[in-house]
N, C-alpha and C positions, 0 to 999 in steps of 0.2 A: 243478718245471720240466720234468724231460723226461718228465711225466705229459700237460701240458699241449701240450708238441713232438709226443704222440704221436695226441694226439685231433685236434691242427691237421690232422696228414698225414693222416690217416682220413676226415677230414670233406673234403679237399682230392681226394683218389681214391675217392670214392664217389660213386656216380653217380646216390643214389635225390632223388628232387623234380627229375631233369632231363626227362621227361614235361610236367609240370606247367608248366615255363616254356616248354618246346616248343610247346605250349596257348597261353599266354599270349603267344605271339610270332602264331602263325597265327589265334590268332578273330578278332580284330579283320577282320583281311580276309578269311575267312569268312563274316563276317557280315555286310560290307559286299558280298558275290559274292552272296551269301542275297538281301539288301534290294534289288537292285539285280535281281534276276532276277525278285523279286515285284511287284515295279512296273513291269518290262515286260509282265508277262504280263498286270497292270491296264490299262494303256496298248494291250495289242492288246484285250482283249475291248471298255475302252471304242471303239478304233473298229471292231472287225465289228459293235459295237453300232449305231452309226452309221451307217454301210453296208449291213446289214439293214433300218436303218429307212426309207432313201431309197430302196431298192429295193422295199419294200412301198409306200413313197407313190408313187413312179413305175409299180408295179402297176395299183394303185389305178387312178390318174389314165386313162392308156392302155388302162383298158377304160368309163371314163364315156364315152357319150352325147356330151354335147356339154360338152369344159372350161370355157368360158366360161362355161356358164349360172349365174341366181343367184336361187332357190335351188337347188339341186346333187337334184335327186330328192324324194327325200323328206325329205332334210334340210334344216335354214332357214338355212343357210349358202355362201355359196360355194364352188365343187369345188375352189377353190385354198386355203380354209382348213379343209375336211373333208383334202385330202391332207395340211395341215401335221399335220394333228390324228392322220391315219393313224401320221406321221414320231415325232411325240412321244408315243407311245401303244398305238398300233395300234388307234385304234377313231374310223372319220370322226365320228360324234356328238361329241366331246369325250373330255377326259382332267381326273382328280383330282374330279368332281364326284364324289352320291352315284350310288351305281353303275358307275361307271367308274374306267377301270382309271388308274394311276400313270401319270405321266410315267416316261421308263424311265430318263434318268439324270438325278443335279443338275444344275444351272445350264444346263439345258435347254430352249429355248423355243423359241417360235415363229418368234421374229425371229432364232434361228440357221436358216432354212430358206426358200433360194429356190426358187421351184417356175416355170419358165418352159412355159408352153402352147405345146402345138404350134401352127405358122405356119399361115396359112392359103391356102397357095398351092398349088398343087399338086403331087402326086405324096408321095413316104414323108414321112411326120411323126414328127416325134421329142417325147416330155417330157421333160424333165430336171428330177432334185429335187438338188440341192446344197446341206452344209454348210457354214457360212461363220463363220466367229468362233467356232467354239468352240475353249473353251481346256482342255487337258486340267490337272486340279489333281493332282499329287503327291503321296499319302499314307502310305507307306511310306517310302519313301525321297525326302524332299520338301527339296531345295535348296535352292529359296527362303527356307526357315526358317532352315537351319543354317548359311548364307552371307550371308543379306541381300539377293541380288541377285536377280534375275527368272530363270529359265530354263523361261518358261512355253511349252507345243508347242502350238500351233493344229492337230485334227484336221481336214481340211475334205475326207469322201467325197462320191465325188459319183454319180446312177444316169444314163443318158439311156435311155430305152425307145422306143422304136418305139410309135406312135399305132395303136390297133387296131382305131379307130371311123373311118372316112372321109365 
């Protein structure tokens, strides 16, 4: 018996494996400060991605000729879907065929991309290319899943440029 009273109080003032539960009290939120910093920093690249891409279609656009024309130069498309095409891609010919390049992110289209032509009245012209609908998805740390509920973000950047063709 007081073999056993003696190992109790040994085991009761020794301090070794309190490391280990210190661990096991802090990963958890850790790890959740971890998932939570890597999905933001997915969430900023996806919209500079965005934001770069409207700024190259508004590029684009603001140094054609004439916006409205159709076909767009030498392409057999319209300047307003050669800019879309700039937006999803960076290349007015098209994007995903053979030889050209990927769309840049998923669920990326066309019809997320309003492109309004400059007015035609006088004096400074502006283009604007704007995101619209797109919804950014969660993959690190994705709520939706682990909740059930929706916490989707709509990125919507937008460019306006100055017309540089009069």
């Amino acid at each position: 018996m007081f073999w056993l009273k003696k190992k109790l109080r040994h085991l009761f003032r020794s301090d070794d494996g309190t490391q280990l539960i210190e661990f096991a009290i802090v990963f958890p939120v850790l790890f959740l400060m971890f998932a939570g910093a890597t999905e933001l920093g997915r969430m900023f690249y996806t919209y500079n991605s965005l934001a770069k891409a409207t700024r190259t279609s508004a590029r684009y656009l603001s140094t054609v000729q004439d916006v409205n024309a159709n076909p767009c130069g030498s392409l057999q498309m319209s300047c307003t879907t050669a800019a879309k095409n700039m937006a999803l891609c960076g290349n007015a010919a098209g994007c995903g065929g053979a030889g050209q390049p990927p769309v840049i992110l998923p669920n990326f289209t066309a019809s997320n991309i309003v492109v309004t032509p400059p007015d035609t009245t006088l004096g400074v012209k502006y283009v604007t290319v704007q995101i619209t609908g797109f919804t950014y998805q969660p993959l690190v740390f994705n709520l939706n899943a682990m909740t059930g509920r929706t916490f989707n973000m709509t990125l919507a950047p937008g460019t306006r440029m100055r017309y540089m063709r009069n």
